[in-house]
Structures are given as structure tokens and as C-alpha cells.
Steps between C-alpha positions, in 0.01 A plus 500: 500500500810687601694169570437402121514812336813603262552896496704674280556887534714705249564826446522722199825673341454834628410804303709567219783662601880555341615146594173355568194282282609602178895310587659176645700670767360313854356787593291452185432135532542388858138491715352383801406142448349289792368183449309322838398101412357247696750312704730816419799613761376856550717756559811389207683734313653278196762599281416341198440699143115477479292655280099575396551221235497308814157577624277286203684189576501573919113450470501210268675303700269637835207422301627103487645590127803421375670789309630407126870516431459766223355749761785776538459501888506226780290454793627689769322264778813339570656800630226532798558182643693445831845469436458500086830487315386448142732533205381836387614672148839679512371797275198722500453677172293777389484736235345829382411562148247836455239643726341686194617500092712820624694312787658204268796470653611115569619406862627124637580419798619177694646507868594185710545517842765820490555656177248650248561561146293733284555483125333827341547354124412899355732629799824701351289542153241709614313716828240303725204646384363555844141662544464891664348309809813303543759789622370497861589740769813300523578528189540917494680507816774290390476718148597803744878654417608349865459167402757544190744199506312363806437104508131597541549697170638247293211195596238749358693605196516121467108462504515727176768383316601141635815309373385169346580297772524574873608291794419506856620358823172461710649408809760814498273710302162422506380839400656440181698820464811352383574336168762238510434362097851653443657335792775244356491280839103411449493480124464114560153614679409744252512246227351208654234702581476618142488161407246418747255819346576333116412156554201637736367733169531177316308271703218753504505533151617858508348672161753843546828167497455579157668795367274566188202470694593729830620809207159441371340537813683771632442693175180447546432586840693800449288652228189451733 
């Protein structure tokens, strides 16, 4: 049975700390993901930007199944075969909205295969209304007077009160402690990949695209 089987093991986001589960930082988002598949090359570590949306369409097409084309993910299958090259998607998306009516507090992200944009549409208007249980230990050491002016300082002081956009270099900083959105020599990046998080909202048919409709919601989420 083992030769046939397909396993998938993933792991969860963590507990909910500062810049974990209830953000899009990687440290939020990215998980252990191992996929074994009959006739699979074991022992691969891909690159590509996968994602759980892949997982529903990875069996389908194991079960004999042939995904639909509306289905957000793709069958990752391809990926465990000897010497796959597929074309794979360029950008992985993903996107926090609330947690509970208290925690509205819109979050998009897209990253291709270096940078990562986040696009905190309430960021510069108001706080993150983050929960009691998400200032972790590592939270109130870097609130400590040493860490005044302190890079560590200024990524958690961005947790509570983001800018509206933020840009990262994975490859240089893939702890995501430095914002480049100001950066004049990547603002060809930063608004491609804007571009890329619009026309991504639109294709999923995005109800908070609409600004009457997300000032309703957020009203109303904040009076709960």
C-alpha cells in the first residue's frame, strides 16, 4: 500500500504570538509541508510558492480526478516527480482579514520568488487591534528601555502600528525586519506587486474592493 499511497503532512501556524497566526509575516504563514506520492523522487526540497489551496486538487488528481480550472490551487503532483520542472505560479498570495469582530484589521499579501509585499489597507489610519495573548515574551523584551532605537525595536512597533505598505527582500532579509516600501530603487517592485494584490482581490471577487462596503464592515465589526 505504501508504493500507492499519497501522504501529505502540514503543520499548523504556531501559537499566536506578536508576528505570528494572527499576520502575513513568513513566520506567520510559512509551514512544514511534505508531500510523498507514488512514483515520487523522495528526498526534494522545491522552491516553488505552494500553498494549502494546493492540497484539494493534489488528491483529485491522485484519486484519477481531474481538478476544475476555477479551483484556486493546482495539483502539486507534478512537483514529486523525478526531474519535474513544471511552470509553477510566480506569486503566492494570502491575506488576513479578522480573527474575532475585535481583530478587523485587513492584511494582503503577495510574494514571488524574492520580495513580499504586505498592504495593511487600515495601516497609518489606525492601531492593529492585536489581542492580550498576542504580546508574547518577545514582545516585552524588545518593549524594555535597552531596545530604544534598536532594529529589533522598530519591527515590533511596526506589528502595532504598521505603515500601509511594507516591502521585503526575502533573500537578504528573510526575517522581514526591514521595510524597503520607501526605497526609490525598488518602487518598480513595490508597484507591480501592488498591482499583482489588486487584480488578485478582483479575480476573487473581493467584497472589502469596495469602499462603501469595507466602512460598513469595519463599523460594524468595531461596535461588536
Amino acid at each position: 500500500m505504501w508504493d500507492d499511497a499519497l501522504v501529505i503532512f502540514v503543520g499548523d501556524h504556531g501559537p499566536d504570538v506578536t508576528r505570528g497566526k494572527m499576520a502575513v509575516y513568513e513566520s506567520a504563514t510559512r509551514i512544514p509541508f511534505l508531500v510523498k506520492a507514488p512514483g515520487s523522487t523522495l528526498g526534494q526540497q522545491r522552491e516553488e510558492l505552494v500553498s494549502t489551496v494546493d492540497i484539494f486538487p493534489t488528491i483529485l488528481e491522485a484519486a484519477g480526478e481531474n481538478p476544475s480550472e476555477s479551483q484556486p490551487g493546482r495539483s502539486l503532483l507534478p512537483l514529486t516527480r523525478p526531474a519535474a520542472a513544471p511552470d509553477w505560479r510566480p506569486y503566492l498570495f494570502t491575506e488576513f482579514i479578522t480573527h474575532g469582530p475585535e481583530h478587523f484589521y485587513p492584511r494582503y499579501a503577495v510574494r514571488d520568488a524574492r520580495y513580499k509585499l504586505i498592504y495593511n489597507v487600515l495601516g497609518g489610519e489606525r492601531e492593529n487591534p492585536l489581542g492580550t495573548a498576542s504580546y508574547c515574551s518577545a514582545w516585552w523584551e524588545a518593549m524594555k528601555p535597552e531596545y530604544l532605537h534598536t532594529p529589533i525595536r522598530a519591527v515590533y512597533d511596526r506589528v502595532e502600528n504598521p505603515p500601509q505598505i511594507e516591502l521585503y527582500d526575502l533573500l537578504a532579509d528573510p526575517y522581514e525586519w526591514n521595510n524597503l516600501a520607501e526605497d526609490p530603487a525598488l518602487a518598480a517592485v513595490r508597484d507591480g506587486l501592488m498591482l499583482q494584490i489588486k487584480t488578485w482581490r478582483e479575480a476573487t471577487s473581493d467584497p472589502l474592493l469596495d469602499p462603501v462596503e469595507f466602512r460598513k464592515e469595519e463599523l460594524k465589526r468595531r461596535r461588536k
